[in-house]
N, C-alpha and C positions, 0 to 999 in steps of 0.2 A: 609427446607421448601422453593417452590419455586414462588418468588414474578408474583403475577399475575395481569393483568393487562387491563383493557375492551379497549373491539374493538375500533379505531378509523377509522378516513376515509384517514389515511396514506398513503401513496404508500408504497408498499410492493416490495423488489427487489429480486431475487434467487439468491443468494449464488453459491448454487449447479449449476447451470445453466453451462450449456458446452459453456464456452466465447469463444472456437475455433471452434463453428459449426454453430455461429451465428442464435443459438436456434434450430436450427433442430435435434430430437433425430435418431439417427443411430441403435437403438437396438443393440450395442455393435459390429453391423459390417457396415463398409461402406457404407452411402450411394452414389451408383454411377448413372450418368445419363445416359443412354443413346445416341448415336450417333443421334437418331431420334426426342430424347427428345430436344438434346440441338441445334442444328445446322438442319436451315430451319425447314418447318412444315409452316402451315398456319399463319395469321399475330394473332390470336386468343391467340396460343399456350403459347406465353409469358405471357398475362395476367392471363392464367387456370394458371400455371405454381407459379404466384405469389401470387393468391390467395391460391392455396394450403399451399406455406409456410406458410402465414398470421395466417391458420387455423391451421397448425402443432405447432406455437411458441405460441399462445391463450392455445392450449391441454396441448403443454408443461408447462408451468408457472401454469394451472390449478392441473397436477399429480404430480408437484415435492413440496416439503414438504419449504414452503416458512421460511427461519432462518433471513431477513435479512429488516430492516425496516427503512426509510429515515423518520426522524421528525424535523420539522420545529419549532420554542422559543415557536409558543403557544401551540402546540401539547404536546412538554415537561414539558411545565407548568401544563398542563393541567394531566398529565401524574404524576408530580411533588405531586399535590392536592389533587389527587385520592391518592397516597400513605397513604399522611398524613392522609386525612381523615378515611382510614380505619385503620392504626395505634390508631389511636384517637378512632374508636368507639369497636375496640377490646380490649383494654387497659384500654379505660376510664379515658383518659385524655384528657386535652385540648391541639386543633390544634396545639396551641406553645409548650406545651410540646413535642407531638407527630413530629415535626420539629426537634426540638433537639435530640429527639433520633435516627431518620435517619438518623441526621447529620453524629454521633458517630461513628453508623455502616454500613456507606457507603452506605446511603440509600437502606439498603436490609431489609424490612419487615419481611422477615424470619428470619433473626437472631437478630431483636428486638424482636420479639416474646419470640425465643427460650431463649433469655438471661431474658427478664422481667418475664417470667414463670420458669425460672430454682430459679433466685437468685433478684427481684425486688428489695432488699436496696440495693445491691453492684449496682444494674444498676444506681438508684438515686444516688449514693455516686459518681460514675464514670461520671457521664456525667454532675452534679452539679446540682439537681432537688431537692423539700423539700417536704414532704408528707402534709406540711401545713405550711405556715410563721410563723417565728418565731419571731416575732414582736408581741407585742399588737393592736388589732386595738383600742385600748383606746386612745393611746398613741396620736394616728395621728386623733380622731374623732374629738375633739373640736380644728375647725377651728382656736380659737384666739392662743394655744400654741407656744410660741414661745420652736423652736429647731435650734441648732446648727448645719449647715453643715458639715462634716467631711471633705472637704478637704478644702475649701475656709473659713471656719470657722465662715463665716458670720452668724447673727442670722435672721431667717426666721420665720415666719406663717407656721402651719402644712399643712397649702394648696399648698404651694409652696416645699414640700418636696417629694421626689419620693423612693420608696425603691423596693429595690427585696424582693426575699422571704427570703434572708437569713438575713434582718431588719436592715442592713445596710442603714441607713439615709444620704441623700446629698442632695445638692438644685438642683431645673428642672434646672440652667444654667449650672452647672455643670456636670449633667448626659449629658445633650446635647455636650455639648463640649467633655465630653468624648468620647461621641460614637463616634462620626460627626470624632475625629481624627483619631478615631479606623477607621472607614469607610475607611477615605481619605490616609492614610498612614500605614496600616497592609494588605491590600490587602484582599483576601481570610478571612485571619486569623481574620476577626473581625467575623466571624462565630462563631466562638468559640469565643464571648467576655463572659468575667467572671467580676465577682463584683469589682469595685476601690480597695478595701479591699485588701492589699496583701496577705492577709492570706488566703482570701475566695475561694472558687469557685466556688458561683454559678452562674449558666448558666445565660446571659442575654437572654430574648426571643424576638420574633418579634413584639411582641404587644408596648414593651416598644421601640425599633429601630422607629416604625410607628408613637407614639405619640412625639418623642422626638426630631427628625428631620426634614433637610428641606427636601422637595419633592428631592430634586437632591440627599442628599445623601439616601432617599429611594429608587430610583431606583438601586444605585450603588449599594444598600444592597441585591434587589432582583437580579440583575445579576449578582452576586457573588454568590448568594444562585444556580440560574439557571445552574451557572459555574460548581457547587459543584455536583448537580446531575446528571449532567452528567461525570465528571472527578474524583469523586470517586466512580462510580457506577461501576461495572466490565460488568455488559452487554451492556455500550453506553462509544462512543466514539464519538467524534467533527471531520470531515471531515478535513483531513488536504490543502485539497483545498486553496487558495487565497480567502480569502476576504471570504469565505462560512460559513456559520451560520448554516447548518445543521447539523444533530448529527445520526449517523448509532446506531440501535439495533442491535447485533447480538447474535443470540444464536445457532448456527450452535456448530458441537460438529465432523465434519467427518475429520478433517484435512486441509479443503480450507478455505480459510477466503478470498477471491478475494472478492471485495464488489464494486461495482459505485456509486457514488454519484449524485444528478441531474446536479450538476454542472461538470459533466465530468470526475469528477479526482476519479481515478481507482487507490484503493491503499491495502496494505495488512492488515487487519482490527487488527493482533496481532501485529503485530510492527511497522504497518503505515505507512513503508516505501511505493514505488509505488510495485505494482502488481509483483510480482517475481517468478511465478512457472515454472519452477518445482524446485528452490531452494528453501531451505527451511530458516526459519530467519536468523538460525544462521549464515550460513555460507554467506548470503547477507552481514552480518553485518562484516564479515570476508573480505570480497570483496570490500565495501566500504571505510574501515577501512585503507586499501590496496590504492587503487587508492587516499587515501588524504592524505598517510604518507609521510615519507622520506625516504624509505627504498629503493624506487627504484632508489634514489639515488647516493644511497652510493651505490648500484650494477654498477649502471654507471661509478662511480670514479675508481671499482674495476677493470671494465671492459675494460677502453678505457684510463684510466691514469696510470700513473707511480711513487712512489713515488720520491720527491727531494733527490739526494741520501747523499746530508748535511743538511737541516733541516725537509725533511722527508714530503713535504705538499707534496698534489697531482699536479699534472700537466698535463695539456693535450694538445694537440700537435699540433699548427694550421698553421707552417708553413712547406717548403716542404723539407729544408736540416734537419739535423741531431744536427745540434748544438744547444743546451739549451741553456737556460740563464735563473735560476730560477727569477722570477721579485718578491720573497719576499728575499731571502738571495743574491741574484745576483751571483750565484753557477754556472758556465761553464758545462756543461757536456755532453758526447754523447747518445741521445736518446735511442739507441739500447743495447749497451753494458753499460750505466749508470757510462761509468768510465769517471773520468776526466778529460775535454778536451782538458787542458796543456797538449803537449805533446805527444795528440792522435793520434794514425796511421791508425791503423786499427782492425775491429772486424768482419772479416768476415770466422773466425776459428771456424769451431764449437767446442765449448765445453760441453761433456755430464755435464746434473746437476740434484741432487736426491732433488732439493730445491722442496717445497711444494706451492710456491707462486703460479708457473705455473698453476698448479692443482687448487689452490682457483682463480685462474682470469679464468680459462675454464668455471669452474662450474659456477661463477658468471655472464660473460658472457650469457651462455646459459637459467641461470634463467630468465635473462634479456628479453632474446630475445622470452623465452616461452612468459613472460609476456606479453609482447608488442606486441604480437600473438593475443592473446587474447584478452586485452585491446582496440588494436583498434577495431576491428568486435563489441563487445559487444559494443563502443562509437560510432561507426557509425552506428548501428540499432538503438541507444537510440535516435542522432539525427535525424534518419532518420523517428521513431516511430513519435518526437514531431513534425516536417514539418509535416508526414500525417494527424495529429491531426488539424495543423493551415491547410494544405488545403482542409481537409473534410468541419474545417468551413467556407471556403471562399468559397469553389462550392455551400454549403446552401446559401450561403449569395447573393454571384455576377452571377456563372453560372446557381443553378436553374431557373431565371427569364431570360436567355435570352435561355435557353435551354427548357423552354416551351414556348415563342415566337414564336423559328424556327419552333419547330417540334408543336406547337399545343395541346400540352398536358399539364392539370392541374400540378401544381408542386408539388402536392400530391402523384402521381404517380412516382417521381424518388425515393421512397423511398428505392430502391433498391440499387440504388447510392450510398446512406448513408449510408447503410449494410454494400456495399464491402469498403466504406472508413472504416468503425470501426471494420470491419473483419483485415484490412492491420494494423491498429495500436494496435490490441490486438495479432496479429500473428508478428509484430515487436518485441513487449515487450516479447511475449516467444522467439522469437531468443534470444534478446539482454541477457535474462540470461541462455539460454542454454549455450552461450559462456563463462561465469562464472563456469558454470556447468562443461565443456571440461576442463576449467583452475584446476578445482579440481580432476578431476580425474583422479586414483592413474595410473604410469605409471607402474606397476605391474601388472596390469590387463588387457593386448593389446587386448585383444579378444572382451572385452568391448569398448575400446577405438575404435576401429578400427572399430564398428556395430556402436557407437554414432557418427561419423563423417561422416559414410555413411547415416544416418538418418539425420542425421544435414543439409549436403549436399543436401540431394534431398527437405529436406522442403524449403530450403531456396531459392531453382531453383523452385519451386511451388511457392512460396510468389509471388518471380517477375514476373511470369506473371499475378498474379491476380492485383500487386500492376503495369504492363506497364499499364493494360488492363483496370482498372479504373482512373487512371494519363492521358496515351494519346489518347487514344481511342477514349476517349468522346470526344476531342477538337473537332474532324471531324463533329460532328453534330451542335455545337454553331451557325455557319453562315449559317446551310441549312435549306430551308424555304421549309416548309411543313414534315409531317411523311414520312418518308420512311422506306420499308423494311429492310435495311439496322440498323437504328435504332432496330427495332424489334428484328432483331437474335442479336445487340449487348445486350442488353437487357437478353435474355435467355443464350446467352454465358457467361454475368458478374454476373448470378443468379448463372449456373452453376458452375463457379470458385470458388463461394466467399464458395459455401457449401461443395465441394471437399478438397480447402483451411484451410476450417475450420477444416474439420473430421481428415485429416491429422495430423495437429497442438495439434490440441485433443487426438491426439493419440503416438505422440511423447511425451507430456507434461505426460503421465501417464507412457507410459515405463522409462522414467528415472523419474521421481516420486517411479516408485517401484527398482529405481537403475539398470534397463535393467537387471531384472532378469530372460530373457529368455536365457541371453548368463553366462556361467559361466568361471572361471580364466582362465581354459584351451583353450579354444575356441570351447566348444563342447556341446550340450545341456544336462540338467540333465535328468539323468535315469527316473526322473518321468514323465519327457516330453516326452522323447523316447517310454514310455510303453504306451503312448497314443494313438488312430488314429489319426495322424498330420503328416504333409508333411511339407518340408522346403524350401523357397523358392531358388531357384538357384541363384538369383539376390541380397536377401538382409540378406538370412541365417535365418530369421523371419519363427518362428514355427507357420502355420496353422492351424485349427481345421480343420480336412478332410469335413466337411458340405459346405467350401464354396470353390469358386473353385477361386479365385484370391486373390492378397495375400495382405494383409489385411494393409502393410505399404506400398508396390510400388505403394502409389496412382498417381505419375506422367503422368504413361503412359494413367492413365485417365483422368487427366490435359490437354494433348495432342490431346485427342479426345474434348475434350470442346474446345481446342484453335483452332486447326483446323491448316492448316501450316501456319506458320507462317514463 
């Protein structure tokens, strides 16, 4: 059964949403602009131009099927309450009750349901609930009764005595002190507080938490509770952002979990790391795993040292004659030939050798230097991704105000700026794990390898110009006073980029998402593709559908027409 949940006034973000077209939808083929569209045209043309997009990403966010929902502490309280309550009024029990058995089942309504209707005493036995106290109320009605506390042993007035349902009698200081510890030093876990009783377990509920405490440790208890439904709940997760308090809904089910948060941070909603496609978790977690071991290392030691040929530690070589001197055993010996330097003449005789070391310091070697292939490009996009991040905020911040000065224009208007800035930092982050992506792919496979680094290649000669085009471009207008022309085709050229840009991006990220299964081991298309009407491009080997007439991944050379010469 699946937990439902009434509308709120949330913002609601798309999952689905194509993050490399910067909303524009392509109907599964390129959209290209025009020579006339994008370059000169009257001073008009830019603004038709921008409102159209406006009105394409409005249609779009309305037809695609919205999975992914950003809530703010009262939303989810609020969110939190509605559960309980209808827990409470299917069930017929009270609010605290109905608290506690969310708690259980990771606050899924549906399988409180399913379990209190399947088997209701094993639910009460399991979560610590009593179908009625088992106490007398006799016992505690006349006021003057003196009772014994159970753990302080002091003798009390039945007024001052507090019990659960399970008739476990203790006095109000003692129940206080208990929780108030439980609160301050069990974390979480005083959610699940159960009776002093070591034997007991019934559930303690919020009603007794509320009258027994002080206001401080009530709050602690409700954002502990808050904590709880959100981090056991399998549909919400807490932004892993800095310092952010928001919490993502998602219930997407297509295989993208890419999700934004308001506070900017773009992360993968299944394993949280930042946004990684077209790799998939695992092997992120394979890659990271990688870059913080010590493995590469020990390939370095294998690669570029020697062992001491008397106590066998490694050594590596930083001066420019020949003669050793181990500095842990103080061992003499000749770097090359490894024999002892008493007595050394010379070793410049080849000798054949079927030793195996050679072969493990090659391979090792070259592991190395794949890595370090890879490594840096993938570390140079990631920094290069978080600089477009801090200067997209700093052109919001410092250049839109002097760049609606010069030229005259509301700063409402540059928001097209802002596009091609978060077009460049979302087309970053797919380089920087394409490069991951290249690192893992098998080298048994050249025909693949050899179409993903021609793909790779041309997106990454696309990025740069959209990412000179919005970086230097723009300086030239900051000091010039009044609009000019000039401004305007920049304008239409850096609309044109960022949407060619993006459809590209978008389009690399799904061929190796489906493992570049248009090229196969051999280097030759499948027979199914062959029996199609489809043409091949001569340029990138990319199988066409015969309906369009340019080929669907060389979007460069209409990069070229947007940039104009350059």
């Amino acid at each position: 059964m699946d937990d439902i949940h009434p509308s709120s006034d949330s913002i609601k973000v798309e999952s689905k949403i194509n993050y490399y077209s910067d909303g524009f939808d392509d109907n599964e083929d390129p959209f290209f602009l025009s020579d006339d569209d994008l370059v000169g045209g009257d001073d008009g043309a830019a603004d038709a131009l921008l409102e159209d997009i406006r009105e394409d990403e409005i249609d779009l966010l309305k037809q695609k099927q919205q999975d992914c929902k950003i809530l703010n502490a009262t939303e989810l309280r609020q969110r939190m309450e509605h559960d309980v309550a209808q827990v409470s009024a299917v069930l017929s029990v009270s609010k605290t009750e109905a608290s506690i058995l969310l708690r259980n089942y990771n606050w899924s309504v549906g399988k409180v349901n399913d379990a209190w209707f399947t088997d209701e005493s094993a639910v009460r036995e399991k979560v610590g609930l009593f179908v009625k106290p088992l106490i007398s109320s006799d016992i505690v009605s006349n006021k003057r009764k003196i009772i014994i506390c159970g753990i302080c042993f002091e003798s009390h007035t039945s007024d001052r005595i507090i019990y659960a349902d399970c008739g476990h009698l203790y006095c109000e200081i003692c129940w206080s002190i208990y929780i108030s510890t439980s609160i301050n030093n069990d974390g979480a876990g005083c959610l699940m507080l159960r009776c002093p009783e070591p034997s007991c377990h019934a559930a303690i509920g919020q009603d007794m938490i509320d009258s027994l405490t002080s206001e401080e440790d009530r709050k602690k208890y409700s954002d502990f509770l808050l904590r709880s439904y959100v981090e056991d709940n399998r549909t919400t997760k807490w932004c892993p952002g800095p310092a952010c308090e928001y919490a993502i809904e998602f219930s997407g089910a297509d295989g993208i979990f890419d999700v934004t948060c308001h506070c900017f941070t773009s992360f993968c909603w299944n394993c949280k790391e930042e946004c990684h496609r077209p790799m998939d978790c695992d092997t992120v977690k394979r890659w990271i795993l990688k870059n913080s071991s010590e493995s590469e290392n020990v390939n370095y030691i294998l690669a570029y040292c020697k062992p001491c040929p008397n106590c066998k530690r490694p050594i590596e070589k930083n001066h420019g004659c020949m003669h050793m001197t181990c500095r842990v055993c103080r061992y003499e010996f000749c770097w090359l030939c490894l024999g002892p330097w008493k007595g050394h003449m010379n070793c410049n005789r080849y000798m054949e050798r079927t030793d195996t070391d050679d072969k493990r310091k090659k391979l090792a070697k070259e592991s190395l230097e794949k890595y370090t292939h890879y490594f840096e490009r993938w570390d140079a996009n990631r920094k290069s991704k978080v600089k477009a991040l801090a200067d997209h905020q700093r052109v919001k911040d410092e250049e839109f105000k002097k760049l609606s000065v010069s030229q005259d224009i509301p700063e409402a208007h540059f928001e097209f700026i802002s596009k091609a800035w978060l077009q460049v930092v979302e087309c970053r982050r797919a380089l920087e794990w394409s490069y991951s992506y290249g690192y893992y792919l098998p080298d048994s496979e050249p025909a693949k390898k050899q179409f993903f680094e021609y793909l790779q290649g041309e997106a990454e000669s696309t990025l740069e110009k959209l990412h000179n085009c919005v970086e230097s471009e723009l300086k030239e207008f900051l000091d010039v006073d009044g609009l000019s022309k000039k401004f305007s085709e920049f304008r239409t050229k850096l609309v044109g980029l960022t949407t060619v840009t993006g459809n590209y991006f978008e389009k690399l990220v799904r061929a190796l998402e489906n493992g570049l299964s248009d090229v196969n081991s051999h280097g030759t298309r499948g027979l199914e593709d062959e029996a199609e009407d489809s043409w091949h491009c001569d340029r990138c080997t990319y199988a066409n559908p015969s309906s369009i007439r340019s080929c669907k991944m060389c979007v460069p050379s209409d990069i070229d027409n947007v940039s104009g010469n350059e």
